[in-house]
C-alpha positions as CSV (number, residue, x, y, z in Angstrom):
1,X,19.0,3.1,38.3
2,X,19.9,6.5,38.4
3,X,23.1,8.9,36.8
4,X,25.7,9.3,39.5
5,X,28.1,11.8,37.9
6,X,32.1,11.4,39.1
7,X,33.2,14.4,40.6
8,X,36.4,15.9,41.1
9,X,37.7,15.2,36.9
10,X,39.7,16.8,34.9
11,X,37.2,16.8,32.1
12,X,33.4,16.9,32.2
13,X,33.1,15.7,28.2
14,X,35.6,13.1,26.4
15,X,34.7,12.0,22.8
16,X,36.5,10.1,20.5
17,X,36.4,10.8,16.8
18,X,37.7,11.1,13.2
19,X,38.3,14.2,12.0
20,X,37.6,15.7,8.8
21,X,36.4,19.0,6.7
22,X,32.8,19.7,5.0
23,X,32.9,21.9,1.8
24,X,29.9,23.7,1.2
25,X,29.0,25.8,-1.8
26,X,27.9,29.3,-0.6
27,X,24.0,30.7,-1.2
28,X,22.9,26.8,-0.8
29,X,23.8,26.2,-4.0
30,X,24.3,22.8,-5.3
31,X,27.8,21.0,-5.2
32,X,27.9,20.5,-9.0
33,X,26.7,23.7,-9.8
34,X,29.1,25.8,-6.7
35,X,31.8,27.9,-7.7
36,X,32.8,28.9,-4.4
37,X,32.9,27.2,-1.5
38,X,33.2,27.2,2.0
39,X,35.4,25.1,5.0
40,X,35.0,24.1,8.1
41,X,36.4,20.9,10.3
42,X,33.8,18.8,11.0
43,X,32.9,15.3,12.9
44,X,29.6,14.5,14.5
45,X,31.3,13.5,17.9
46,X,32.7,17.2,18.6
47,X,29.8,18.8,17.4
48,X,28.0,16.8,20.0
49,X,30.9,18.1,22.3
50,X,30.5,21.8,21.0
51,X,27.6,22.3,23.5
52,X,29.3,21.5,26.3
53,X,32.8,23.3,25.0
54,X,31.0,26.7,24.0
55,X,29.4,26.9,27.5
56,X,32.1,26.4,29.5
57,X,32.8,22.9,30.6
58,X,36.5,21.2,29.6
59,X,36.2,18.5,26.9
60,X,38.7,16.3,25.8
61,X,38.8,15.1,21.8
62,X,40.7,11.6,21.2
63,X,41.4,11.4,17.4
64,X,44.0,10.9,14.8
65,X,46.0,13.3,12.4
66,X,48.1,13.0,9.1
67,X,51.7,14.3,10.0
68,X,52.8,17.7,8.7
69,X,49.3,17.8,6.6
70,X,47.9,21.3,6.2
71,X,44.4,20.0,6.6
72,X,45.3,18.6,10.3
73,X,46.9,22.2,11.1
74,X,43.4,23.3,10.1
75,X,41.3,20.8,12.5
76,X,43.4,21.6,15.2
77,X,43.2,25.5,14.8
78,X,39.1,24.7,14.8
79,X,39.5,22.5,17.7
80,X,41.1,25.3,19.9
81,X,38.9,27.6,18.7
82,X,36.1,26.0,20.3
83,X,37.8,25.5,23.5
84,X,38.6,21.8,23.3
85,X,41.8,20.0,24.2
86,X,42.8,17.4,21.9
87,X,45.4,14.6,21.8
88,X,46.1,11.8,19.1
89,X,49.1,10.3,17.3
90,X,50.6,12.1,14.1
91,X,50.3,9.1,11.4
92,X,52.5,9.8,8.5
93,X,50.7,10.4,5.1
94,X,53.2,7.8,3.2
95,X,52.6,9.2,0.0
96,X,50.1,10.4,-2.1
97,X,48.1,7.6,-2.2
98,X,48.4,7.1,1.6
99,X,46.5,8.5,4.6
100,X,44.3,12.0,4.8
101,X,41.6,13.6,6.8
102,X,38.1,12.7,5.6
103,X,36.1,14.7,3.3
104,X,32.3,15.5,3.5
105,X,31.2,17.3,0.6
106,X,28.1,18.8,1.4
107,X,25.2,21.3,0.0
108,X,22.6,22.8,2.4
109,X,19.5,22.5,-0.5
110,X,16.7,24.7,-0.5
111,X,13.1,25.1,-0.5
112,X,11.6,21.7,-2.0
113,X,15.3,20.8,-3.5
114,X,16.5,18.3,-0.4
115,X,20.3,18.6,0.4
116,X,22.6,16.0,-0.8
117,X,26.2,14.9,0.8
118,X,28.8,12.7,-0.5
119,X,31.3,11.4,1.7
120,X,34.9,10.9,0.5
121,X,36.6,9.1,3.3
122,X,39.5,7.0,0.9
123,X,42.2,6.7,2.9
124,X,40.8,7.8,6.3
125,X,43.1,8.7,8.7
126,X,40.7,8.1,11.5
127,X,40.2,4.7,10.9
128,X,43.5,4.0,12.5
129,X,42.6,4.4,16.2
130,X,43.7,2.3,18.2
131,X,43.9,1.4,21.8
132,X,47.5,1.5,22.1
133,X,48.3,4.9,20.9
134,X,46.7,6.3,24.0
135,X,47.4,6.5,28.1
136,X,43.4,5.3,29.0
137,X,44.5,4.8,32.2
138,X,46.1,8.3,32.7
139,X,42.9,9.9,31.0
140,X,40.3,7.8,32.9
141,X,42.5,6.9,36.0
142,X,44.0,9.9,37.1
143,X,43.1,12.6,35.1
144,X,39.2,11.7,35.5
145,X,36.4,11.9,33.1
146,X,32.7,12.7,34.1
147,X,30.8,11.3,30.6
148,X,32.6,9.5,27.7
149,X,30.3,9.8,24.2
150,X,31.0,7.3,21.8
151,X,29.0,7.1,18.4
152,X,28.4,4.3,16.0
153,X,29.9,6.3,13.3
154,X,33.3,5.5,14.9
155,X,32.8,2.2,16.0
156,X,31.8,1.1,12.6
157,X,35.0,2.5,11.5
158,X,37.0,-0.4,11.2
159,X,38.2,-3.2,13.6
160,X,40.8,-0.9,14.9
161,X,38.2,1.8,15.9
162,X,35.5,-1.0,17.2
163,X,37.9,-2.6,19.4
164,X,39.2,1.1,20.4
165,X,35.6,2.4,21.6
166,X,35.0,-1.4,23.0
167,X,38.2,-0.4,25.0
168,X,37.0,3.0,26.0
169,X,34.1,2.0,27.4
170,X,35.5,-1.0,29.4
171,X,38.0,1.7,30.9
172,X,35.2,4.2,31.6
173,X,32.9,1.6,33.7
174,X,36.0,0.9,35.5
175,X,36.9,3.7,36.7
176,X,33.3,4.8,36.9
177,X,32.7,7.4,34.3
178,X,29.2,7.8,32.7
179,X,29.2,6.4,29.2
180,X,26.7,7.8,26.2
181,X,26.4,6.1,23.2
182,X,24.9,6.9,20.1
183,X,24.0,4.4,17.4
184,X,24.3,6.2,14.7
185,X,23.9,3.5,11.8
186,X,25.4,4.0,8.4
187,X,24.3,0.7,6.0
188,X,27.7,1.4,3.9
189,X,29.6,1.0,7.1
190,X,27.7,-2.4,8.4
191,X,28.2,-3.6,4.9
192,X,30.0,-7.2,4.6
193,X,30.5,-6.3,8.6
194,X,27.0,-7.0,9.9
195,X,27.4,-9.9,12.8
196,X,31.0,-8.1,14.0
197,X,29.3,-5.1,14.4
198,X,26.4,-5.8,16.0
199,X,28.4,-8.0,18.6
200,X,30.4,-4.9,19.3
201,X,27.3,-2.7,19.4
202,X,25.7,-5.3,21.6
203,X,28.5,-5.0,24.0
204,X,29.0,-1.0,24.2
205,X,24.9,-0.8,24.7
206,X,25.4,-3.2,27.4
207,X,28.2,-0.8,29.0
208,X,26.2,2.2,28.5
209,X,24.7,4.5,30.7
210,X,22.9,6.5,28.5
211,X,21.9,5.0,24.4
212,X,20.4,7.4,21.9
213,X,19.3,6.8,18.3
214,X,16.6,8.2,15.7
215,X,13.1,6.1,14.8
216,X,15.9,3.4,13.0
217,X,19.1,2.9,14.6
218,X,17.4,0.9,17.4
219,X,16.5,-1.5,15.7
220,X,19.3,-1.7,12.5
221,X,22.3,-1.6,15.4
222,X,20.8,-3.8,18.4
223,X,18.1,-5.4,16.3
224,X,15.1,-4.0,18.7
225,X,11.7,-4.3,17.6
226,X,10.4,-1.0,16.6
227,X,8.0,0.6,14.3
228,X,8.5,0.3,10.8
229,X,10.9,3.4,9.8
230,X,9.8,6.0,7.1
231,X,6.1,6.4,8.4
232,X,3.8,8.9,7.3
233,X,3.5,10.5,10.5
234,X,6.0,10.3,13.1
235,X,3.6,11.8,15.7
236,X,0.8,9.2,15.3
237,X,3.4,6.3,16.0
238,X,5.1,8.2,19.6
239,X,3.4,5.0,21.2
240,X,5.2,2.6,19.2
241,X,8.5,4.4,19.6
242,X,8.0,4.0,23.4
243,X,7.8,0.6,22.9
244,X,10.6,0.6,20.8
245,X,12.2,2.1,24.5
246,X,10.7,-0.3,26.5
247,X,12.3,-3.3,24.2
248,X,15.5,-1.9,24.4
249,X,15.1,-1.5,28.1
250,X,14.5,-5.1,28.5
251,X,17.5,-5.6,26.7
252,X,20.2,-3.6,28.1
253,X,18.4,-3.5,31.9
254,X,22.1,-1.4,33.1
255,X,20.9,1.5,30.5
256,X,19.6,4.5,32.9
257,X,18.7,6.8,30.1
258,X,17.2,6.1,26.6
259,X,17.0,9.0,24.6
260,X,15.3,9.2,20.3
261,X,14.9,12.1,18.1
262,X,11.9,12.1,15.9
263,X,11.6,14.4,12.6
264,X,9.6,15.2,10.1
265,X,11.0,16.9,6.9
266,X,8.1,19.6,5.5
267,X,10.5,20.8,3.0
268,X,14.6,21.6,3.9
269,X,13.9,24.8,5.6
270,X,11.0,23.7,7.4
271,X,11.0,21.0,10.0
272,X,9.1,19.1,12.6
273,X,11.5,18.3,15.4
274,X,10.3,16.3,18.5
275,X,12.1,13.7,20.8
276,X,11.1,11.3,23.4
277,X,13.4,10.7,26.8
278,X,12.7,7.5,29.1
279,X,14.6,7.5,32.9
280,X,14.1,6.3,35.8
281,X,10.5,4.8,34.2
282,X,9.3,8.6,33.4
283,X,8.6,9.5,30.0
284,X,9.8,12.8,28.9
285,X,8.0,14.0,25.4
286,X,8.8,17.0,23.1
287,X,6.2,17.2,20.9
288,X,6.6,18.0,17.4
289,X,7.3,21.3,16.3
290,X,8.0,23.7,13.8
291,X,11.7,24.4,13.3
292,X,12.9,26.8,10.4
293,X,16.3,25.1,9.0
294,X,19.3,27.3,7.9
295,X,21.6,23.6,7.3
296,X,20.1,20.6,8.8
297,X,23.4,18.8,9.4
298,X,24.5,18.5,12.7
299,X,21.1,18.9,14.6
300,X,21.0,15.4,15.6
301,X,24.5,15.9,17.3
302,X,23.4,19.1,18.9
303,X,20.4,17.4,20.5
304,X,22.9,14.9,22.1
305,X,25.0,17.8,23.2
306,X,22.4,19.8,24.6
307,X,20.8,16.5,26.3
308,X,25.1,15.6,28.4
309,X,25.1,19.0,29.0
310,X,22.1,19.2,31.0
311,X,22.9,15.8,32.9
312,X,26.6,17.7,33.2
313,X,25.3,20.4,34.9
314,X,22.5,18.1,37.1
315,X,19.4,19.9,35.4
316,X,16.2,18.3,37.1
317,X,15.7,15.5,34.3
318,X,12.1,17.3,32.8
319,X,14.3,19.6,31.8
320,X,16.8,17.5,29.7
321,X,14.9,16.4,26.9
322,X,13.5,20.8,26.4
323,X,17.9,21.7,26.6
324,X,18.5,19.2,24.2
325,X,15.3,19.4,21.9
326,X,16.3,23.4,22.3
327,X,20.5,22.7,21.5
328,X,19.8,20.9,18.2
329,X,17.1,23.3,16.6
330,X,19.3,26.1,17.8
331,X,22.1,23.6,15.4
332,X,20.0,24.2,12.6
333,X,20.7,27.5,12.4
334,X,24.8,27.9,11.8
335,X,26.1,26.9,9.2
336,X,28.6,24.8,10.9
337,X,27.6,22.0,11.4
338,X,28.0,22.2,15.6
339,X,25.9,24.9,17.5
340,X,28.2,27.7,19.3
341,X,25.6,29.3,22.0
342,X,26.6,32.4,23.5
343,X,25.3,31.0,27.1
344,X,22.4,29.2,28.4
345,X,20.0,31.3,27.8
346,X,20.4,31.7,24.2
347,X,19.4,27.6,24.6
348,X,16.1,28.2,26.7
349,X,15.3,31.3,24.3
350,X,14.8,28.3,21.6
351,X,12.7,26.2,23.6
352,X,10.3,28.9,24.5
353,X,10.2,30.1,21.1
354,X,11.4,33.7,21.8
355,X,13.1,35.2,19.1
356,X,12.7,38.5,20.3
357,X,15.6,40.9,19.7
358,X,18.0,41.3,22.5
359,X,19.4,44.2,23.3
């Protein structure tokens, strides 16, 4: 079963996402010990989206704000910035206990001191989508959408937000847009949640055009035998990761495209980054290699965006998995935590290991 890509759309990208901010303490410093500190909106889904959005193609962000909150003005701003449109209900805070946009607080470590994140999300605003504040029909019926991504960080959200990206992609396969879904498993999210979840999971896989995870999220979200996660060396087990695929496979037979990211941490600026793409029964295998890491958040997400971009743009498929593998080391390397190439060949400069000046 091969991608067939809907043409003639309004957008060529759609996500759906909370939004919030990452606060960073400058000179990778860490959070307790930071005096200053830098800002950015952040949410895995539009750095995934950031690819597409900083070369060119139109992408659409579903999401949530708090009404008349500074921190919302600020997301959008970002949003904009980056060339996406955007469209969501304004929720009202209620009062200062009520709603507000997630907070990641985040240091970038250094050397053989690993980073650390803590995630404040009380009160998160996102955790309010829902299916009825949005036209799906409009978006997916007339306006048209090429590939909807959907991530397990959102559909863990709540019900509201399980239900909401259930929804999505029942109105995407209807009206024939390409749906990419990545797992993305957080424990503290399945927590007290586990058979819900992985019913929804179950069905969205089953939806899904093209699934992507790391060496766990396989087999903690769809419960797919796999090898055993936190191995010594990721290399030595690519065999058993492909039969990791091949379960999965079996599983969800409608899936055209299974994509995993494979790393190995040498210390936080140094990196082995590989990945492993199965269509159409070919394997397509970037071995491990040696990336240097400025921040490693976000490379995950840029692999993802570098790998719809390259089905977007109808790349011959050997050269997905080397755009992708290229799009999230070149993530490493900003410290936002989204990628912002300057054109395609800023991408392909990273996969041939050229860091030549140019000029």
């Amino acid at each position: 079963m091969s991608l067939k890509l809907k043409k003639d759309c309004k957008y060529s990208l759609l996500v759906a996402t909370s939004m919030g901010v990452r606060i960073t303490p400058v000179n990778a410093q860490p959070v307790y010990s930071g005096s200053l500190f830098e800002m950015q909106a952040t949410s895995a889904e539009t750095n995934v989206a950031s690819i597409s959005s900083y070369l060119g193609l139109p992408v659409k962000v579903l999401t949530t704000f708090v009404k008349d909150s500074p921190i919302a003005k600020f997301i959008k701003a970002d949003l904009r910035h980056r060339n996406m449109d955007f469209e969501g209900p304004e929720v009202p805070q209620g009062d200062p206990w009520g709603y507000r946009h997630q907070f990641n607080i985040a240091d970038s470590g250094f050397g053989l001191r690993g980073p650390r994140v803590q995630n404040d999300r009380a009160g998160e605003v996102g955790r309010t989508l829902n299916v009825k504040d949005f036209d799906l029909e409009r978006i997916f019926g007339r306006e048209g959408v090429q590939i909807v991504h959907l991530s397990g960080l959102i559909a863990a959200l709540s019900p509201d937000t399980s239900n909401f990206c259930l929804e999505i992609a029942r109105f995407a396969k209807k009206h024939g847009t390409l749906i990419s879904f990545d797992l993305n498993h957080r424990a503290s999210f399945w927590k007290g949640r586990e058979k819900e979840l992985k019913e929804a999971f179950n069905e969205i896989a089953s939806l899904s055009d093209i699934l992507i995870g790391n060496e766990e999220d396989f087999q903690l979200c769809l419960g797919v035998h796999g090898p055993k996660a936190g191995g010594e060396n990721i290399e030595e087990t690519i065999e058993a990761f492909k039969g990791m695929i091949l379960n999965a496979k079996k599983a969800f037979p409608n899936v055209s495209v299974f994509a995993n990211t494979l790393r190995e941490v040498v210390s936080t600026n140094e990196h082995l980054w590989g990945a492993i793409v199965y269509e159409n029964e070919n394997w397509h295998v970037a071995p491990l290699r040696k990336i240097n890491v400025l921040d490693r958040i976000g490379g995950g997400d840029g692999f993802v965006g570098g790998l719809l971009y390259a089905i977007l743009k109808e790349m011959s498929s050997e050269k997905w998995i080397q755009f992708a593998w290229a799009s999230g080391a070149l993530a490493t390397t900003f410290l936002t935590d989204y990628a912002q190439p300057a054109d395609e060949a800023m991408v392909w400069s990273v996969w041939e290991g050229n860091a030549r000046v140019k000029r």
